[in-house]
BANU-801425 format. One record per residue (C-alpha): residue number from 1; x, y, z; residue in one letter. Coordinates in Angstrom, 1 decimal, always signed. Layout:
REC num      u      v      w residuo
REC NUM      X      Y      Z       A
...
END
This chain:
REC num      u      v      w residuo
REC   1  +13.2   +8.8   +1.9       X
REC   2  +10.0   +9.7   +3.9       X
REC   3   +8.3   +6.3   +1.9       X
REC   4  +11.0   +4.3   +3.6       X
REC   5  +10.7   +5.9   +6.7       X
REC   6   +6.7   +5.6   +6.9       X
REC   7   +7.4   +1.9   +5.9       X
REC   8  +10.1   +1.7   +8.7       X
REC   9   +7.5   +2.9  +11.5       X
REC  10   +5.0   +0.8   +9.8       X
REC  11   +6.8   -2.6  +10.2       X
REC  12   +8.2   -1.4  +13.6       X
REC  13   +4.4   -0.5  +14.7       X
REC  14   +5.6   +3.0  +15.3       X
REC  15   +2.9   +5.0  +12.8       X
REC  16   +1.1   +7.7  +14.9       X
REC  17   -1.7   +6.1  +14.6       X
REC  18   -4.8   +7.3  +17.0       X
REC  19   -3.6   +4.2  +19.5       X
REC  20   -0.1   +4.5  +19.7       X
REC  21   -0.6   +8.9  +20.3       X
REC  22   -3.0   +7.6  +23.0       X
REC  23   -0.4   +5.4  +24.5       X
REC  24   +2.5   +7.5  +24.6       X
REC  25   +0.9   +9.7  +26.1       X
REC  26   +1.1  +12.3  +23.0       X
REC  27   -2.6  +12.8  +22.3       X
REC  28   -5.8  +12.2  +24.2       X
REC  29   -8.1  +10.8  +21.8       X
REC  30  -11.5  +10.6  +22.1       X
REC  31  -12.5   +8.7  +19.1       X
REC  32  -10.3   +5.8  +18.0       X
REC  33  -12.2   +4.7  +15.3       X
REC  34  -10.9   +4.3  +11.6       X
REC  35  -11.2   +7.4   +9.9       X
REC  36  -12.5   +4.8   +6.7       X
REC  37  -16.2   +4.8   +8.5       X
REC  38  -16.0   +0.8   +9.5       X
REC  39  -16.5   +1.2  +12.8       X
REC  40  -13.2   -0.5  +13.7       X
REC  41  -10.7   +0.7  +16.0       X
REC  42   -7.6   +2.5  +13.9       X
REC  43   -4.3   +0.5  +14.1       X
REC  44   -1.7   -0.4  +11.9       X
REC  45   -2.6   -4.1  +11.9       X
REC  46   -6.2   -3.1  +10.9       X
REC  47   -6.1   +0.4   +9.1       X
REC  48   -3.0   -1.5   +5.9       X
REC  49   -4.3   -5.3   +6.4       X
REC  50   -8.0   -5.6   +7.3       X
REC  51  -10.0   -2.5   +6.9       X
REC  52  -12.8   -3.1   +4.6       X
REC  53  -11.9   +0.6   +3.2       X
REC  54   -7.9   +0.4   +2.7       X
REC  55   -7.4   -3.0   +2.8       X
REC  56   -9.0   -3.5   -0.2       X
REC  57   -6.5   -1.8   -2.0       X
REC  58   -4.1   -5.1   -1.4       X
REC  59   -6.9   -7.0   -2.9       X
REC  60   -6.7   -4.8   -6.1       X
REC  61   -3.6   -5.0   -6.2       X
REC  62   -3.1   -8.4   -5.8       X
REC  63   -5.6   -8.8   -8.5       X
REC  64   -3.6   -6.4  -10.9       X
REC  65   -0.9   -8.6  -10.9       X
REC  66   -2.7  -12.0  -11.3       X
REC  67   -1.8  -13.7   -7.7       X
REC  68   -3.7  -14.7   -4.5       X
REC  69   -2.4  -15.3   -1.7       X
REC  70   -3.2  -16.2   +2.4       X
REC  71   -4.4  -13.1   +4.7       X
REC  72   -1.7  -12.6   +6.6       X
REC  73   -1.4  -11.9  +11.1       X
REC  74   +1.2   -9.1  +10.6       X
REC  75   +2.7   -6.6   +8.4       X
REC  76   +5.8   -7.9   +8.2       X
REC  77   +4.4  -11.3   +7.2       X
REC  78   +2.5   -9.3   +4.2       X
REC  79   +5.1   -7.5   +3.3       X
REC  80   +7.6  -10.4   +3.3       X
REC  81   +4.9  -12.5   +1.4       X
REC  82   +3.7   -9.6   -0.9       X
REC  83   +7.7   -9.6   -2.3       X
REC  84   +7.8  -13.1   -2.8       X
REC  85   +4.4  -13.7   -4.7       X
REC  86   +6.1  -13.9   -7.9       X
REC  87   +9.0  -16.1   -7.1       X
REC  88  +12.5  -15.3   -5.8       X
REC  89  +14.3  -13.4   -8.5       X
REC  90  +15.4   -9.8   -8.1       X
REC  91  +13.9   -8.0  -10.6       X
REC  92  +10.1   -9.5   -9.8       X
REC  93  +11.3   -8.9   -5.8       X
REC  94  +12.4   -5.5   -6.5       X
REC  95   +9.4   -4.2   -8.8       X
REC  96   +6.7   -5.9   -5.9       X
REC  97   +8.8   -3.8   -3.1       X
REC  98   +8.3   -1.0   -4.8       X
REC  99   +4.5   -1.5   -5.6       X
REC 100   +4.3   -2.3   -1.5       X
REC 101   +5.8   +0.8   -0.4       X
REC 102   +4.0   +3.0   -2.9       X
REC 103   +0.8   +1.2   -1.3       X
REC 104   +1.7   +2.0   +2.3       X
REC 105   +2.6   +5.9   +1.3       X
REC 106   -0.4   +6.0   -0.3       X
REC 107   -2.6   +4.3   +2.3       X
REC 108   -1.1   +6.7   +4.9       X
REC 109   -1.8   +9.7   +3.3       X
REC 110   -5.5   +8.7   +2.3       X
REC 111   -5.6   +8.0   +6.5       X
REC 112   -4.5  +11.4   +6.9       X
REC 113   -6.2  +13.5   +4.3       X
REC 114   -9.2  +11.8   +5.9       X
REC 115   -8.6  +12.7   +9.3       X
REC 116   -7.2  +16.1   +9.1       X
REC 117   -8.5  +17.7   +5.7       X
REC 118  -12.1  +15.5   +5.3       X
REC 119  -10.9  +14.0   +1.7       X
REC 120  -12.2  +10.8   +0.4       X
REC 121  -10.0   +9.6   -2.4       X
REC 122  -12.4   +6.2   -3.8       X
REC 123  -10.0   +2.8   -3.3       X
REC 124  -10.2   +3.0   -7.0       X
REC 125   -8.6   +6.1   -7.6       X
REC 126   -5.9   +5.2   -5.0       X
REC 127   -5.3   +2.0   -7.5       X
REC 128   -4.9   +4.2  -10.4       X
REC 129   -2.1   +6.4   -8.8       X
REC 130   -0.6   +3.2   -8.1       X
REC 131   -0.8   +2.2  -11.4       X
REC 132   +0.5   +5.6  -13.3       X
REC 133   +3.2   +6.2  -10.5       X
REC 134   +4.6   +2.4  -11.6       X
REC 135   +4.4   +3.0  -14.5       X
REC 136   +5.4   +6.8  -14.5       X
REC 137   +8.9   +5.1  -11.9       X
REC 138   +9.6   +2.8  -14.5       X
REC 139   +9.9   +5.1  -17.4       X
REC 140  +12.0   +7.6  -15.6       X
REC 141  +14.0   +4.8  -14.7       X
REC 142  +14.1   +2.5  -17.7       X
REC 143  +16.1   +3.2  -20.7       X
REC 144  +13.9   +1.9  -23.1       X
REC 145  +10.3   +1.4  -22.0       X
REC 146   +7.9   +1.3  -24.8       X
REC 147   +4.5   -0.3  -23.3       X
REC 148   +1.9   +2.8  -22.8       X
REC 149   -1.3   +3.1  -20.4       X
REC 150   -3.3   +0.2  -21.6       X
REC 151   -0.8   -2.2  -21.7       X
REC 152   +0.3   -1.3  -18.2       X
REC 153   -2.8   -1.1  -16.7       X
REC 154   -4.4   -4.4  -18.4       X
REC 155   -0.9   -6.8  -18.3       X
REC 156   +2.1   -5.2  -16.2       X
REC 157   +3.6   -8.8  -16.2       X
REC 158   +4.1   -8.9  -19.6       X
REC 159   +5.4   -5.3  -20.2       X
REC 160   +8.3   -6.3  -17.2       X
REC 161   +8.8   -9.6  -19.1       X
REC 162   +8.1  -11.5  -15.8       X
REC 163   +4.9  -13.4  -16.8       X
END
């Protein structure tokens, strides 16, 4: 519930991000740079799309899976596009939402362990809990799931029969 909820605030630009706090009114804050080190200033548009830091966990991703695709303006764009990269069925749509909202929780937290607790998880490492906690979803959910590690991690397409 709380990845759907982050994701909610997300799309609706509601994250507490350093700008929004600032403009409610919450928090005065007196650095609003990205707590990645680029020297941007921290919103949701830049801190999940374009930061050089967490951005570039889409690119992984996207890469992982075998598809390109157009930067997108807006979240919502990326995550309307992201769930349609593979074509419109409902298994391929379903498997991609989930890979985009275990992105966002994970980008999120990596934000905030930054900020508050002055951990650096490397983008890599944040790729490879995306790729066990797939993987680790699917087999919890999946009667009969018999591709292991390497298969997952080198050709998730094929092990989902969606290539």
């Amino acid at each position: 519930m709380k990845v759907f909820i982050v994701a909610w605030r997300l799309l609706k630009d509601g994250l507490p991000t350093k700008p929004n706090l600032q403009r409610r009114g919450i928090a005065q804050v007196t650095n609003s740079m990205c707590v990645s080190g680029c020297g941007k200033d921290e919103s949701a548009f830049h801190l999940f799309l374009h930061c050089h830091v967490f951005g570039a966990l889409w690119q992984h991703i996207k890469s992982w899976i075998g598809v390109s695709g157009v930067e997108e303006k807006y979240v919502g764009e990326h995550f309307h596009q992201f769930i349609h990269y593979l074509g419109y069925s409902k298994a391929r749509r379903s498997f991609l939402q989930l890979l985009w909202l275990f992105c966002v929780w994970l980008v999120w937290n990596e934000r905030n362990n930054r900020l508050f607790n002055n951990i650096e998880t490397p983008i890599e490492q944040l790729l490879d809990k995306v790729k066990f906690h797939s993987l680790w979803w699917l087999k919890a959910n999946k009667t009969i799931f018999v591709y292991g590690y390497q298969s997952w991690w080198s050709n998730l397409l094929f092990c989902l029969s969606i290539d």
